[in-house]
C-alpha positions, 0 to 999 in steps of 0.5 A: 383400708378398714377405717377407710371403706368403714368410714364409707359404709357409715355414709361419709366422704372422708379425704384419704391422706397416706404417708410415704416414710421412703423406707421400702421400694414398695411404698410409692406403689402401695401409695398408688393402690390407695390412690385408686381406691380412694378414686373409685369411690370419688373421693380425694387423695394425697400421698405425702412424702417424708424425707427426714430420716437421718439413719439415727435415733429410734426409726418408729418414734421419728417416723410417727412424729413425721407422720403426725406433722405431715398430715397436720400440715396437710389437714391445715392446708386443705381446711379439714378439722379432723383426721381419724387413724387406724389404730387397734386394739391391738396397738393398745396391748402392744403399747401396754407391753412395751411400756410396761417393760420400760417401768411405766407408771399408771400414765404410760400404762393407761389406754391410747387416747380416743381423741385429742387435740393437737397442731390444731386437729382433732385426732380420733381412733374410731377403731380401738375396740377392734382387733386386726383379726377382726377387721381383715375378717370385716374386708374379705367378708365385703371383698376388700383387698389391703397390703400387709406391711413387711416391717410389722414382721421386722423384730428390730423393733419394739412394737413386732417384739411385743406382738409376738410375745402377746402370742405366747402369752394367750394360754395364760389369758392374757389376751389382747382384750385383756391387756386393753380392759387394764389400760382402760381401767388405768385410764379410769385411774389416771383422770381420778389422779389428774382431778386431784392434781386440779385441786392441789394445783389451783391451791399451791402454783401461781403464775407470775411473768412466765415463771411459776410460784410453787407454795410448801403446801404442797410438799404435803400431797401424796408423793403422786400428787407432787409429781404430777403437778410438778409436770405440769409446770415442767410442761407449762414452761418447757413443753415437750412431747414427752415429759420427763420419767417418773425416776427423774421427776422422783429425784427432782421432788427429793432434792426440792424437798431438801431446799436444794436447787434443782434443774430437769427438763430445761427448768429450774428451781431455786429457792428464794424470798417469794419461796420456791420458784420455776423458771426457764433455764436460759441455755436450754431455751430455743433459739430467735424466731421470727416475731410474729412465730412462737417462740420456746414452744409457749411464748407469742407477741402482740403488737407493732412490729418492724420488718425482720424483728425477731423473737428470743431469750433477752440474755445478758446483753439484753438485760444489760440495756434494761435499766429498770429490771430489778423494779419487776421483782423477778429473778435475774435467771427469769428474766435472762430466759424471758422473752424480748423482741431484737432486730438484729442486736438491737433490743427493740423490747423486753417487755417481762423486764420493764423495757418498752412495754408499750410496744408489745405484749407477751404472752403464754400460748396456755394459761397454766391452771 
């Protein structure tokens, strides 16, 4: 309610989108009191409904990434670029304090991002240099009224554990505008990490076919080097919304360093004559999809293609129909995880193993470097 009636204050004419997550009784009502407000300053609204909740898992996390993709799809729809959220500086701390519980590195401790891009929306967070004190002062002073969510009381989670124990942290100092000051410190030092990462990456991966080169030059980067430009190929070629822990990816550079094949996140690592190469692991990739969709999250097509073809993995049948792939030089595991166009069990193309390449192209959704 802040971010919105600040918003008008500064002039704009924001549409107002709330999520109902169908949790609580009162949500549809509380949704109703946004509505009127939105109404009497003329401006849109719309409640979207999130019915997705299948009783497992950790409720906040699903919740948030139903959030995100509702208004994503709801900002496609309605031609919006951009979408601001209400999240504090407080939302920093508490983020701080739960990841650091769980051993987070300097990326998981750094500050949330101001803005970023994803489903195809500018994402902003106007209001991380407030503090929820701060704004409730801000709307009783203009005598604006607002709804305390129950469940930022509810200490089965997380985030309401960290809260509290933030509390008890202030006599020693640590504040929420301490904690935050950290996070963005870190920040600092994570986009120096990244800017060293660049240089090592552009001098040791070479993409070739969807799989990646890796030259041994870099097994002589700091240790926080390698991880992070072994994310990013872990990314480049299984994205993900998280990438994997930095235990995982440790144990990974130790068995690369020991010229052992190794797989994490759905990605191989074999060892061969070109050196070491990543590729996608073939039954970790994601089922067919309609040809003109992306497919395994970075793969699209280009050119003719007849009603109800699909998009998906060649697999063995697939290869099996390829008489010219060994001329492509790739791997047999690359080329079995590649992407090839089907209608039906009839393999139309495949263009990464040489077969009917001049019926499509593919190509990766983000250039790796």
């Amino acid at each position: 309610m802040a971010l919105l009636h600040l918003a008008v204050a500064c002039g704009l004419r924001p549409a107002i989108v709330t999520v109902n997550h169908g949790l609580r009784a009162e949500a549809a009502g509380e949704a109703d009191q946004v509505a009127a407000v939105a109404t009497s300053l003329g401006l849109r609204h719309s409640t979207l409904l999130w019915q997705g909740w299948d009783h497992s898992g950790n409720l906040q996390d699903a919740a948030r990434k139903a959030r995100r993709s509702l208004i994503a799809a709801w900002a496609r729809e309605n031609h919006i670029a951009a979408v601001a959220l209400g999240h504090t500086q407080n939302d920093v701390a508490e983020t701080f304090v739960m990841r650091l519980a769980r051993g987070a590195g300097v990326d998981g401790l750094a500050t949330m991002a101001q803005h970023w891009r994803e489903g195809g929306i500018l994402w902003q967070r106007p209001l991380l240099g407030f503090t929820r004190t701060e704004l409730r002062a801000w709307l009783q002073a203009q005598g604006k009224t607002w709804v305390e969510d129950p469940s930022n009381d509810n200490s089965r989670f997380d985030r309401v554990r960290a809260r509290k124990a933030l509390v008890h942290l202030q006599p020693l100092g640590i504040t929420s505008a301490n904690l935050a000051q950290v996070a963005a410190h870190l920040a600092e030092a994570r986009t120096a990490l990244d800017a060293l990462a660049d240089q090592w990456a552009s001098q040791t991966l070479h993409e070739e076919a969807g799989t990646v080169l890796i030259a041994p030059a870099l097994w002589t980067a700091p240790a926080e080097t390698q991880r992070r430009v072994l994310q990013r190929v872990l990314m480049w070629i299984a994205p993900a919304d998280y990438a994997p822990r930095g235990s995982q990816l440790g144990h990974l550079l130790a068995r690369l360093a020991a010229g052992q094949a190794a797989t994490l996140a759905g990605v191989r690592f074999i060892h061969g004559r070109g050196g070491l190469r990543a590729l996608r692991e073939v039954k970790a990739a994601a089922p067919r999809c309609p040809a003109d969709h992306l497919w395994d999250g970075r793969w699209q097509v280009a050119g003719d293609l007849p009603q109800g073809a699909e998009l998906g993995a060649l697999n063995t049948a697939g290869l099996a129909e390829c008489p010219d792939w060994r001329s492509t030089g790739l791997p047999r595991a690359a080329l079995l995880a590649s992407p090839a166009v089907w209608l039906g069990d009839r393999l139309i193309a495949a263009p990464l193993a040489g077969f009917q390449t001049a019926l499509i192209r593919a190509l990766p959704l983000h250039p790796l470097l």
